[in-house]
N, C-alpha and C positions, 0 to 999 in steps of 0.2 A: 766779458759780459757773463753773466750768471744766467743759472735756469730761470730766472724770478724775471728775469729779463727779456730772457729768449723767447718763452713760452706763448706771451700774446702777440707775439707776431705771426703764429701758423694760422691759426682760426681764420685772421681776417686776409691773410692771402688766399688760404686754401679757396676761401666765399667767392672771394673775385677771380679766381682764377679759371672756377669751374662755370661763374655765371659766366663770365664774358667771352670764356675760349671755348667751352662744352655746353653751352647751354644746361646747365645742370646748377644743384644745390646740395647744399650742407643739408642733411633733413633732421642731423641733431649728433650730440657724442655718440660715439660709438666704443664697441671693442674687437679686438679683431676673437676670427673663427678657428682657431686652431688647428680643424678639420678643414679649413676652405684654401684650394689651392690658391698658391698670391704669387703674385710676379713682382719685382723688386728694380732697382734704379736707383742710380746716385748722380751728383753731380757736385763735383768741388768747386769751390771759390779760391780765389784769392784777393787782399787789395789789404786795405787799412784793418779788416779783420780777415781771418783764414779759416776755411773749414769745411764742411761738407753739410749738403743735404740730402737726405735720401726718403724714397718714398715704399711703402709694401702699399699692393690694391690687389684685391681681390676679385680672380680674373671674371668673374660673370661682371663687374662695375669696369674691368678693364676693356672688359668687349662693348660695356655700353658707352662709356665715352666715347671709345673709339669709331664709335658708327656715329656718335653724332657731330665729334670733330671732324671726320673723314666723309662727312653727307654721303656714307655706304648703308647700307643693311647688313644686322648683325653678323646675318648666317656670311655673307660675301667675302667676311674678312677674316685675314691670315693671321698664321700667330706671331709672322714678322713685322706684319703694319699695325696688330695689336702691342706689340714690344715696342716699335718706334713712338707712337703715341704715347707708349707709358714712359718714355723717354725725354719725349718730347713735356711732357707734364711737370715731370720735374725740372726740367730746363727752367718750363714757366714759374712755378712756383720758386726754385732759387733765385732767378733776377727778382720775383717779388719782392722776396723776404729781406733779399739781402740792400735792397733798393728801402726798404724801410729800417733797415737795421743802424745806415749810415746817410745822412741826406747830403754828404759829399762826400767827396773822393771818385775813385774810381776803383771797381774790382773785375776780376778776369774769369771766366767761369770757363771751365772743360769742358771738351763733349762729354752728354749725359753717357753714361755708363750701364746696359744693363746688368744687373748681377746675379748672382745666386741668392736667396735667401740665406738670410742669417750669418753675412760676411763682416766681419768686426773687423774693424780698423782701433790698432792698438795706441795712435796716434793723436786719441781725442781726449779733450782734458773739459771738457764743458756740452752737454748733450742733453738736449727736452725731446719731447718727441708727442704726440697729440694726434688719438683716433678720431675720426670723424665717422657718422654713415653717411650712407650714399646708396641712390639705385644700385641696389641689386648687392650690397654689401660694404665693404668697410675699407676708406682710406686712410692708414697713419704715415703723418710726416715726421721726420727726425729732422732735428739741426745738431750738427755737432762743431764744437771750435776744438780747431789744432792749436799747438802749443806753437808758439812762440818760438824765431829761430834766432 
């Protein structure tokens, strides 16, 4: 699949993902803060296509999800149940995408992975990626496809 391909599949999972599991929204493009600390997450697939999705957010939007996925108060919560959630996020967003990618087969997804920022996988031969905003700052998702074994 190509970028020209990949690319409108983020928008409309990133929407559903955030209305129906965060009670939240898209509030419009975005770019990210260069200056804004972000917390990062992957999760691979495998099946009929292979590849990875990863997400950066920006952790004041990463604290705000997380209190409304976790029915907590901002201040209550850690920066390991704030990590799980952004873990957890990408989980959802890869069965999304990857569930509108192929409307059969079946694919295998990893546990989400947190990462460091700016960890590049030398492995990828096809990758879009699409900011969004959001309360309190900016989420961009990546798709990337592996090569072929």
């Amino acid at each position: 699949m190509s970028e020209i391909e990949l690319k409108p599949l983020l928008a409309p999972a990133v929407a559903d993902v955030l209305e129906m599991m965060f009670f939240s929204e898209v509030l419009g493009p975005g770019e990210p803060d260069s200056n804004a600390n972000e917390l990062e997450a992957h999760v691979a697939f495998a099946g009929e296509t292979s590849g990875k999705v990863g997400i950066r957010i920006s952790e004041p939007s990463a604290r705000c999800l997380a209190a409304s996925f976790l029915g907590e108060s901002e201040d209550a919560l850690t920066g390991a149940q704030i990590a799980q959630v952004v873990c957890e996020l990408t989980n959802m967003l890869c069965g999304c995408i990857v569930s509108r990618m192929a409307s059969r087969g079946s694919f295998n997804l990893d546990s989400p992975e947190f990462i460091r920022p700016h960890n590049e996988n030398s492995t990828q031969i096809s990758a879009t990626q699409q900011s969004f905003e959001i309360e309190h700052g900016t989420l961009t998702v990546s798709l990337s496809l592996s090569a072929s074994s």
